[in-house]
N, C-alpha and C positions, 0 to 999 in steps of 0.2 A: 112431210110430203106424203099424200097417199094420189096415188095416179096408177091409171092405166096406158099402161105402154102397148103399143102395136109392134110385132115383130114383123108385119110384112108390109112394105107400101108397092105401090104399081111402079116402074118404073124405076124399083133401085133392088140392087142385089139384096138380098137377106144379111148376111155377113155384114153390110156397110150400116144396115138397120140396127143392128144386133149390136155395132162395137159406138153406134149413135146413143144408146138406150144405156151402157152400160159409162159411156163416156160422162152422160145427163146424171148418172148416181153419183157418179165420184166427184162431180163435180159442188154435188148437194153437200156431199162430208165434208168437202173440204171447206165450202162458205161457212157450215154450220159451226164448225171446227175451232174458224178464226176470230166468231162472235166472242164478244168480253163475256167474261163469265162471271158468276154472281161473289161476294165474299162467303167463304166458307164453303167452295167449291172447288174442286179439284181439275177437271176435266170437263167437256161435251160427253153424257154416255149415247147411246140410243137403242130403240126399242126398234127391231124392224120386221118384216113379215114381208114374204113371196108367194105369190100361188099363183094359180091360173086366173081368178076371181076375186073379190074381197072376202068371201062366205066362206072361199077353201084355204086362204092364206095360212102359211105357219109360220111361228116364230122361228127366225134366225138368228145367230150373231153376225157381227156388222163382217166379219174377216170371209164371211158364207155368203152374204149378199147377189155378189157378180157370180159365184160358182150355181147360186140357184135359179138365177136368170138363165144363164148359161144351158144348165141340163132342162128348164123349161124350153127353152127355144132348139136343142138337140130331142126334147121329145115331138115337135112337129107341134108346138102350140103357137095361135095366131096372134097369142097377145099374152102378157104377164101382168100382173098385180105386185104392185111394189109400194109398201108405207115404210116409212123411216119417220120415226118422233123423235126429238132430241128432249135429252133431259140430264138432268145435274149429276155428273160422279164425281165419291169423293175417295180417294186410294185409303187402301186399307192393310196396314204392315203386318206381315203373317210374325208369328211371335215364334222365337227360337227355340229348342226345347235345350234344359240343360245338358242333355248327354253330347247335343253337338258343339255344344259352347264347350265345353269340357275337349272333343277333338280337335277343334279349331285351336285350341290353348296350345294343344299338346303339341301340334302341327309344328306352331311359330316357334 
């Protein structure tokens, strides 16, 4: 999804705008979420960007998303830039070192 959001329409509060735009994101995660995913895939990851523009956008994480719509629309701006691309994660197990394998023994 790359779309420009308006934060202001004539005729409706800002705030009802604002919780419209952030309701239209969450609602994308969650479609993109529920797609099958491929063999040898783990998860939906995604790649997303916020800015005022497409030109000014910066990478976010997905959990940053709404907090960056958010402080765009608290800085008085009349519209936001919002791309989310989905693409394949696959988990990656952090590997233990032995000095804690050796506490965790000593624990039990």
């Amino acid at each position: 999804m790359k779309k420009n959001f308006p934060l202001q329409a004539e005729g409706k509060h800002p705030d009802r705008v604002l919780e419209a735009v952030k309701h239209e994101i969450r609602k994308y995660f969650k479609r993109e979420r529920k797609r099958d995913v491929p063999k040898g895939v783990d998860f939906w990851d995604f790649d997303c960007k916020v800015g005022l523009g497409a030109d000014t956008a910066q990478g976010v994480r997905v959990s940053a998303v709404i907090e960056a719509v958010d402080a765009a629309a608290k800085a008085g701006a009349t519209s936001v830039y919002v791309e989310i691309l989905s693409k394949h994660g696959t988990r990656v197990l952090k590997a233990k070192d032995d000095d804690e394998e050796a506490q965790q023994d000593a624990q039990s």
